[in-house]
C-alpha positions in Angstrom: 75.6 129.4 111.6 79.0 130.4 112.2 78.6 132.2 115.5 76.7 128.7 116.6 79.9 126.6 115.7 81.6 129.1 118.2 79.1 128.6 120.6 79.0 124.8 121.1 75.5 124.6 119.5 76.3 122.6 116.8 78.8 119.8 118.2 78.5 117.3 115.7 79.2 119.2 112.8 82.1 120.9 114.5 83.8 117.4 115.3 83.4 116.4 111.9 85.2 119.4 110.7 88.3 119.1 112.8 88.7 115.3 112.4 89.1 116.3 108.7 92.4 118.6 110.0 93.2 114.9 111.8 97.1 115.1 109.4 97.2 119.0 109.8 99.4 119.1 113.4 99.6 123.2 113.2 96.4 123.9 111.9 94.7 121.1 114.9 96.8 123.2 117.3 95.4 126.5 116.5 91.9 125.4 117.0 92.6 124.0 120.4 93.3 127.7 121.0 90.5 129.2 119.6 88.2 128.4 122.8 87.5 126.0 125.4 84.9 124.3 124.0 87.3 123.9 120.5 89.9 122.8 122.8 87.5 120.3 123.9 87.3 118.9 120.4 90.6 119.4 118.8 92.7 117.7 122.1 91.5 114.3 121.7 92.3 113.9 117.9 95.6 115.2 118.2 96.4 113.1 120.6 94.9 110.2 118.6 98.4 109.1 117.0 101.0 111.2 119.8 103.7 108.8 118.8 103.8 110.0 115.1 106.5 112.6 115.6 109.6 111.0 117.1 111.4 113.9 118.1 108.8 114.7 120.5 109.6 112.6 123.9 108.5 116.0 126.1 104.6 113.9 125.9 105.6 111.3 127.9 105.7 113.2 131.6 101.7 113.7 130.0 101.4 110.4 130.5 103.3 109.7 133.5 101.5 112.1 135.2 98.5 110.3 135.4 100.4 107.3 137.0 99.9 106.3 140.8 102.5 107.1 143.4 102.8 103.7 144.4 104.0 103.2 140.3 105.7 106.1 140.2 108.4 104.3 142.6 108.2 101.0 140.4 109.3 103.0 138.0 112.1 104.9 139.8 110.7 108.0 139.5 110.7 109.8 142.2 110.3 113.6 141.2 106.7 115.0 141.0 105.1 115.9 137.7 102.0 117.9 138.1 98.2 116.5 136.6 97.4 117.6 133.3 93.6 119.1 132.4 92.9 116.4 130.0 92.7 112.4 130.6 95.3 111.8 126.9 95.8 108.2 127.8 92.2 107.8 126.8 92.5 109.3 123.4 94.7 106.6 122.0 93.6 105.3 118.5 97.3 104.4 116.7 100.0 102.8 118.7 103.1 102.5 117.4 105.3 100.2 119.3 108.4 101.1 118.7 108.0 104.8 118.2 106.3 104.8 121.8 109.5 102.6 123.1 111.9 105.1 121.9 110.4 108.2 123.3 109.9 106.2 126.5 114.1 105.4 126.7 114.9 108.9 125.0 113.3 110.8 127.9 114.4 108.7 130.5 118.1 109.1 129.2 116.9 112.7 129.7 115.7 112.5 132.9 118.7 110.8 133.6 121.3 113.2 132.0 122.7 109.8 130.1 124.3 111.4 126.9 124.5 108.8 124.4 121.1 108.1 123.2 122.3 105.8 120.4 124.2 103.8 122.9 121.5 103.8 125.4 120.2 99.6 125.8 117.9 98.4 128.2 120.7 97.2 131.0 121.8 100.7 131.2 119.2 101.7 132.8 116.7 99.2 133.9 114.0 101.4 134.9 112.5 102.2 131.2 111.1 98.8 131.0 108.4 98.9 133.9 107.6 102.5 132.7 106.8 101.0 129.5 104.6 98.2 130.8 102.9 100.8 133.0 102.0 103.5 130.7 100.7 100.2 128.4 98.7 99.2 131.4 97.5 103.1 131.7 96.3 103.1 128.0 94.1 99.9 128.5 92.8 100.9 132.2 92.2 104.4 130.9 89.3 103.0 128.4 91.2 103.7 124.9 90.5 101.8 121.6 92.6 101.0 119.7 92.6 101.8 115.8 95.5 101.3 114.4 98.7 99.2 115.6 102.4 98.6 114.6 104.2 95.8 115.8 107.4 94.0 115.0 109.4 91.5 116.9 113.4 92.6 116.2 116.0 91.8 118.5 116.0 95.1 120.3 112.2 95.5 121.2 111.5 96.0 125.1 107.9 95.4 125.1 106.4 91.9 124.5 104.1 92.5 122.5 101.9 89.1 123.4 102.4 90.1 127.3 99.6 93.1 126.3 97.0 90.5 126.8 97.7 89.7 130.1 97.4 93.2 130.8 93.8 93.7 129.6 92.2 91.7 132.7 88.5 92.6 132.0 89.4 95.7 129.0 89.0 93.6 126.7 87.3 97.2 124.4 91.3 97.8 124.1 91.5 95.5 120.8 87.5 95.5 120.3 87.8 98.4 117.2 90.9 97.3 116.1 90.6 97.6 112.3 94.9 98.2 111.1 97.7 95.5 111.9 101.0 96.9 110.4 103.4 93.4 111.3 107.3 94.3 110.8 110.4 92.4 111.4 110.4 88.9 113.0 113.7 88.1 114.3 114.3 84.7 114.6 115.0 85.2 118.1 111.7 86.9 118.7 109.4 84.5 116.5 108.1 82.5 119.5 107.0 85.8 120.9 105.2 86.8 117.5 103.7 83.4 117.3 102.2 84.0 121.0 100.9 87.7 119.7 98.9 86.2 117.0 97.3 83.5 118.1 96.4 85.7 121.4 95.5 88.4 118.7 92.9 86.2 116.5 90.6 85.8 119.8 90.3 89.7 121.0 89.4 90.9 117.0 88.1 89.7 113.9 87.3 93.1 112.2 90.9 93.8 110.5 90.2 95.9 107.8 93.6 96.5 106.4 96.9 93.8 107.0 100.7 94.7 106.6 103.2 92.2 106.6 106.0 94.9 106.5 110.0 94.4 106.4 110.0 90.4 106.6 112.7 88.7 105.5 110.6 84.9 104.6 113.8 82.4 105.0 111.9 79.6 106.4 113.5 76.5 107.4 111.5 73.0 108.0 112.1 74.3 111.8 109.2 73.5 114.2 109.1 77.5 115.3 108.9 78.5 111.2 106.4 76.4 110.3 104.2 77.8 113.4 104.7 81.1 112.6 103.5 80.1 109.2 100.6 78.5 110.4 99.6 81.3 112.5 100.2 84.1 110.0 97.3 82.5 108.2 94.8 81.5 110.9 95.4 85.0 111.6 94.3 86.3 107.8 91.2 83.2 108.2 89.9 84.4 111.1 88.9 88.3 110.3 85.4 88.6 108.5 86.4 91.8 106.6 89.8 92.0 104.9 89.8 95.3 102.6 93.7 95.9 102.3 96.3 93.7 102.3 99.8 94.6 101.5 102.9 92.5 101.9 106.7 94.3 101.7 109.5 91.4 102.0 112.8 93.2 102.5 116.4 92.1 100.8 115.1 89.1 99.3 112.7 88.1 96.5 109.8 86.0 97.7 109.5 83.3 96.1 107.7 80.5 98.0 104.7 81.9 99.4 103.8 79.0 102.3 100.4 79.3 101.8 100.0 83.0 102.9 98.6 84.1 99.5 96.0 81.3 99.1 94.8 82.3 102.6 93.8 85.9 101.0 90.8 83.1 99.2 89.1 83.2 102.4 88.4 87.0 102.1 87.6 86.8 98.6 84.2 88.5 99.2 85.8 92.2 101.1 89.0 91.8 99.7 89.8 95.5 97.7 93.4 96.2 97.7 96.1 93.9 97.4 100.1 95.2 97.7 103.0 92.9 97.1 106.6 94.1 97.1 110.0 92.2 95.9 107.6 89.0 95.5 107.8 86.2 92.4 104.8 84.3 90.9 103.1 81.3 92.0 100.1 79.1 91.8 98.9 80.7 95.1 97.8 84.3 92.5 95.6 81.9 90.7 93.0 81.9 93.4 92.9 85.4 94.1 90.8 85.8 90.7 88.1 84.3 92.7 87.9 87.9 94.7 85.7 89.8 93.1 85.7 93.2 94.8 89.2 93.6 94.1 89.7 97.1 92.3 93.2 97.8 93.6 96.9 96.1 92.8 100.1 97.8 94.0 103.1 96.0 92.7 106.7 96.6 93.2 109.6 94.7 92.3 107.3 91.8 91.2 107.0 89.0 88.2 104.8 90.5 85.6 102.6 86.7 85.5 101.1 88.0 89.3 98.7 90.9 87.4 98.5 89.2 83.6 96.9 85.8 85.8 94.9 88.3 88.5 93.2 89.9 85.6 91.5 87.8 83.9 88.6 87.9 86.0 89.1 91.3 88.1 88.2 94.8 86.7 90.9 96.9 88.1 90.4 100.4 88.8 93.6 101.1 90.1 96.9 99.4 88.7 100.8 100.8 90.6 103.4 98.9 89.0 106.9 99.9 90.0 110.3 98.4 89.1 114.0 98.9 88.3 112.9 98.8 84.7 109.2 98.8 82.7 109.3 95.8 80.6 107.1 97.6 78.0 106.0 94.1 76.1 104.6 92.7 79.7 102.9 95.9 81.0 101.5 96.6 77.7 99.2 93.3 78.0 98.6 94.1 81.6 97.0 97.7 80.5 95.4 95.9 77.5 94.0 93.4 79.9 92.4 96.3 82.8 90.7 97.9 79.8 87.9 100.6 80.2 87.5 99.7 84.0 91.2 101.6 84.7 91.2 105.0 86.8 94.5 105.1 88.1 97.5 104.6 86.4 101.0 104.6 88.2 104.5 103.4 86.1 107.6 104.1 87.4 111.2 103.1 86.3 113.4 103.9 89.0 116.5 103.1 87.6 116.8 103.7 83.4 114.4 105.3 81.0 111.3 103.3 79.6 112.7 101.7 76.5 110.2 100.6 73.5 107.6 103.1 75.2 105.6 103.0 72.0 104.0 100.0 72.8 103.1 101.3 76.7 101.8 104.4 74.8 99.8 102.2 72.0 98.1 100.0 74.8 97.2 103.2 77.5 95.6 104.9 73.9 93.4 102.6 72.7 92.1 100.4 75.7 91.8 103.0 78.9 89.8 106.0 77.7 88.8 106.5 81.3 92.5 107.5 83.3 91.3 110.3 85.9 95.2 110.0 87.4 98.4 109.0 85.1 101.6 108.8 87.1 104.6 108.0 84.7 108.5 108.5 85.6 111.3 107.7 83.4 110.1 108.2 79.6 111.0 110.1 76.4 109.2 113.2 75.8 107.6 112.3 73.0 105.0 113.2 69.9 103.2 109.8 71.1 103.2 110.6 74.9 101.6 114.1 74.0 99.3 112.7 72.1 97.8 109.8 74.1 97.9 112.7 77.2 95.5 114.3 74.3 93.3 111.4 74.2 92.6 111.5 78.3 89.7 113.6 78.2 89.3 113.0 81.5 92.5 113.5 83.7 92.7 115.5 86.4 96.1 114.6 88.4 99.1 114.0 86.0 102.5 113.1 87.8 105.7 113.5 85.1 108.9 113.0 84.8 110.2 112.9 81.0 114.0 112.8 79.5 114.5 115.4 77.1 118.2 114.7 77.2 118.1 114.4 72.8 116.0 117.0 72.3 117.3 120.3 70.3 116.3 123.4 72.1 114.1 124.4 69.4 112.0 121.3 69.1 112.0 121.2 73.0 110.2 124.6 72.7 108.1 123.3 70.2 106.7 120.5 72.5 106.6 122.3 75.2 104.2 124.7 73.4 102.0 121.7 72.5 101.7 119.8 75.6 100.5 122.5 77.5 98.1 123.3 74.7 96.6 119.9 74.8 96.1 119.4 78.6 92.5 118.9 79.2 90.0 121.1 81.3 89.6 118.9 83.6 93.2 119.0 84.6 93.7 120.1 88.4 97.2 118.6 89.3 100.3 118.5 87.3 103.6 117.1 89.1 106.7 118.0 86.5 108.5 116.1 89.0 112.8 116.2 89.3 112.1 120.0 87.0 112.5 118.4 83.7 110.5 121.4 82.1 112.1 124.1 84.2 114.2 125.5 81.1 110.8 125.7 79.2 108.4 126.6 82.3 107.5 130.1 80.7 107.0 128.9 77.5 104.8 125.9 79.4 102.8 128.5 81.4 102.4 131.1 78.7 100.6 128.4 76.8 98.5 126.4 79.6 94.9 126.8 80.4 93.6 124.3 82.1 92.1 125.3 85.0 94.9 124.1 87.4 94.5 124.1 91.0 97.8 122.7 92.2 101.3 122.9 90.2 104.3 121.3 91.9 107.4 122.5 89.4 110.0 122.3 92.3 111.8 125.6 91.6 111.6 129.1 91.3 114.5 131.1 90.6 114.4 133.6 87.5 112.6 136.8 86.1 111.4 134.9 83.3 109.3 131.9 84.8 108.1 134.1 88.0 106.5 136.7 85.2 104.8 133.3 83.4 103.5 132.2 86.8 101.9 135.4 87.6 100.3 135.7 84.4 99.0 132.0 84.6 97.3 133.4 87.8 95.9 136.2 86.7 94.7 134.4 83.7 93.2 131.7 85.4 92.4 132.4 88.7 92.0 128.6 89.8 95.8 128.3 90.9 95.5 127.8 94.8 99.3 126.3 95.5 102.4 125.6 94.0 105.3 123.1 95.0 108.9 123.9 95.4 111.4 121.9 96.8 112.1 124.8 99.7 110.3 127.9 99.5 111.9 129.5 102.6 115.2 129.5 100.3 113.8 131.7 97.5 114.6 135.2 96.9 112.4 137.3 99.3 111.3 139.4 96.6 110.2 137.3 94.4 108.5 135.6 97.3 106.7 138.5 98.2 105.5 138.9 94.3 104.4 135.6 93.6 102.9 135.2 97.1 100.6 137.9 96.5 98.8 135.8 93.7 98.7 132.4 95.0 100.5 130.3 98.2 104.4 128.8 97.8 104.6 125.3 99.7 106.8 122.7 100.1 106.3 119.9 97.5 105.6 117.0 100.2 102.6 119.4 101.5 100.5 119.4 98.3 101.9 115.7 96.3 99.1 113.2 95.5 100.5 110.0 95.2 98.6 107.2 93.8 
């Protein structure tokens, strides 16, 4: 079977497994090399999202290449740049618009030896705004759909976003699998262009899956253009047949009048999953959202505690994020008493001061959600009860931790270190001891462990002692695939070269499950 994936026998299966490499740039890379017929396959999905990596503006003479001569002098470029094997304009699915505007002026100040990119503003050199419209007009022309796109409207942006329509003429396919909208700032010099971008928008797709409202700052006025943009934002969210995800993030400010944009969520009460709000107050407009009855999902940041205790009362919640400056421990106690048996997926986080009154948290996660498959939990005491309601998870597998052990004598420290790695279950495969809280006691942790642990993320590395423990853990176990440090290039080549001989050293961010 494996000399027919080689061959080009099997294409199907062989596209399936590379779109599963589709985040894995290096490893996406290496398969293009393998063969030509790999190459065939790998090339169009890594050049699916080209304007995820910022730094790289050498893709754009890609582009540019496949421009006309005729353009090419529109454009003031004059200098040949020689036809590349593949058609990449055509393998657009994510378009970011200001990423791709950046790379566009960064390698035109290139081009043009201007040195101060930070500086560099559309008057100083007028050509980079027909090279942007043209290269948009290539991507439509060249027969891409589009997946996934981020727009906002700040004071800077180039492109008008709304004049894209009147570049589709009869590609209409360009929007037609549009299923992402990420929306970011609206300036309130630019609103009159955003309002044009919707309503233009609601006629070329109605199959939005997932909705950001990202980086608004909702200061409305009674001004004719605000209440537009208003009204738009939720003809917009009324007109697609499919909502799944919806996530608002307001920047600076607290939102606290909600114009009707919640309420409008009613309308996809019957898809609706996910719902995330950030820096957002209560209202009436969260009473009708109980009315959805798929919803599974709540993300909440920097929110009024009412917004979940009113959602759910008639939603079984498998997944519940709740993240602010401080846990009020009286509040999210009822909100976990309320999810109940139907909670999975647990994620509290205190970003500023330690959980205070945790008991109560600890009571409420122990007697009313038996069922946690993945507890996330930073900023609380290392204590008997936290051990023992980890205890009573008999079925967690990803546990994210970061405890304060700041009062703790060395010798009880030791103690409880010995005992919460004796009563992690066996169906424990990731364990995050995030910010190293246990690295004094990651020996005595690791001596004691014996869950069957597949990833470890412990951040650091550095002594005799815990490099021994790890080994042995390894040996012991023989499930341990990875394990996290903040910068594994920076540890001592020797014990490098021991450790790596049992199991792989990564970079944290490579191997961390959040959420």
């Amino acid at each position: 079977m494996a000399s027919r994936l080689f061959m080009g026998d099997m294409p199907e299966l062989m596209e399936k497994i590379l779109n599963n490499l589709n985040n894995e740039i290096d490893s996406l890379y290496s398969c293009a090399l393998v063969s030509r017929y790999w190459c065939k396959i790998a090339i169009p999905i890594l050049w699916q999202d080209p304007f995820l990596f910022e730094e790289k503006c050498s893709i754009i003479p890609k582009y540019i290449s496949s421009l006309s001569e005729d353009t090419l002098k529109e454009c003031g470029l004059n200098e040949k740049i020689s036809k590349t094997l593949f058609d990449y304009a055509k393998f657009l699915k994510v378009l970011d618009l200001d990423s791709f505007e950046r790379m566009v002026r960064q390698w035109n100040c290139i081009e043009h030896k201007i040195e101060h990119l930070d500086y560099f503003e559309q008057d100083d050199y007028p050509s980079t705004n027909p090279i942007v419209y043209s290269l948009l007009k290539l991507f439509i022309e060249s027969g891409a759909t589009l997946h996934k796109l981020v727009v906002s409207f700040h004071h800077s942006i180039l492109i008008m976003p709304e004049k894209i329509f009147s570049l589709l003429g009869q590609n209409e396919s360009f929007f037609s699998r549009l299923q992402h909208l990420s929306l970011g700032e609206i300036s309130l010099v630019k609103i009159e262009s955003a309002i044009a971008f919707l309503r233009a928008l609601s006629k070329h797709t109605t199959k939005i899956s997932a909705l950001e409202f990202n980086g608004f700052e909702f200061e409305f006025t009674e001004a004719e253009y605000d209440q537009q943009l208003i009204h738009a934002l939720i003809y917009f969210i009324k007109s697609q047949k499919q909502l799944r995800i919806f996530s608002i993030v307001i920047e600076e400010h607290t939102f606290t009048k909600h114009y009707g944009i919640i309420s409008a969520l009613e309308s996809q009460k019957n898809s609706l999953q996910e719902i995330i709000v950030e820096n957002c107050d209560y209202s009436e407009e969260f009473e009708l959202l109980k009315n959805c009855k798929n919803l599974e999902t709540l993300r909440l940041k920097i929110c009024d505690y009412k917004i979940p205790l009113k959602m759910l009362d008639h939603n079984k919640i498998n997944v519940l994020e709740i993240v602010d400056y401080t846990i009020e421990t009286r509040e999210m106690a009822l909100v976990i008493e309320k999810t109940g048996i139907s909670l999975q997926r647990l994620k509290v986080e205190s970003r500023c001061e330690q959980i205070q009154e945790d008991s109560l948290l600890l009571n409420a996660l122990k007697s009313f959600c038996p069922n946690i498959t993945y507890l996330y939990i930073l900023n609380i005491g290392f204590s008997i009860q936290l051990i023992e309601v980890i205890d009573n998870l008999q079925k967690l597998q990803f546990l994210t931790l970061m405890c304060n052990i700041y009062d703790l004598p060395e010798e009880e420290m030791n103690i409880r270190a010995i005992q919460f790695a004796e009563i992690l279950p066996s169906t424990l495969q990731y364990l995050d001891l995030v910010n190293k809280w246990l690295e004094t006691y990651i020996d005595i942790f690791l001596n004691h462990f014996n869950s069957p642990l597949r990833k470890l993320i412990i951040e650091k590395l550095d002594n005799e002692k815990n490099t021994k423990a790890l080994i042995e853990f390894c040996v012991r176990k023989k499930t341990l695939n990875y394990v996290g440090l903040d910068d594994p290039s920076m540890l001592d080549n020797n014990i490098r070269k021991e450790v790596e001989a049992y199991v792989a050293l990564v970079p944290c961010e490579d191997i961390i499950i959040n959420g």
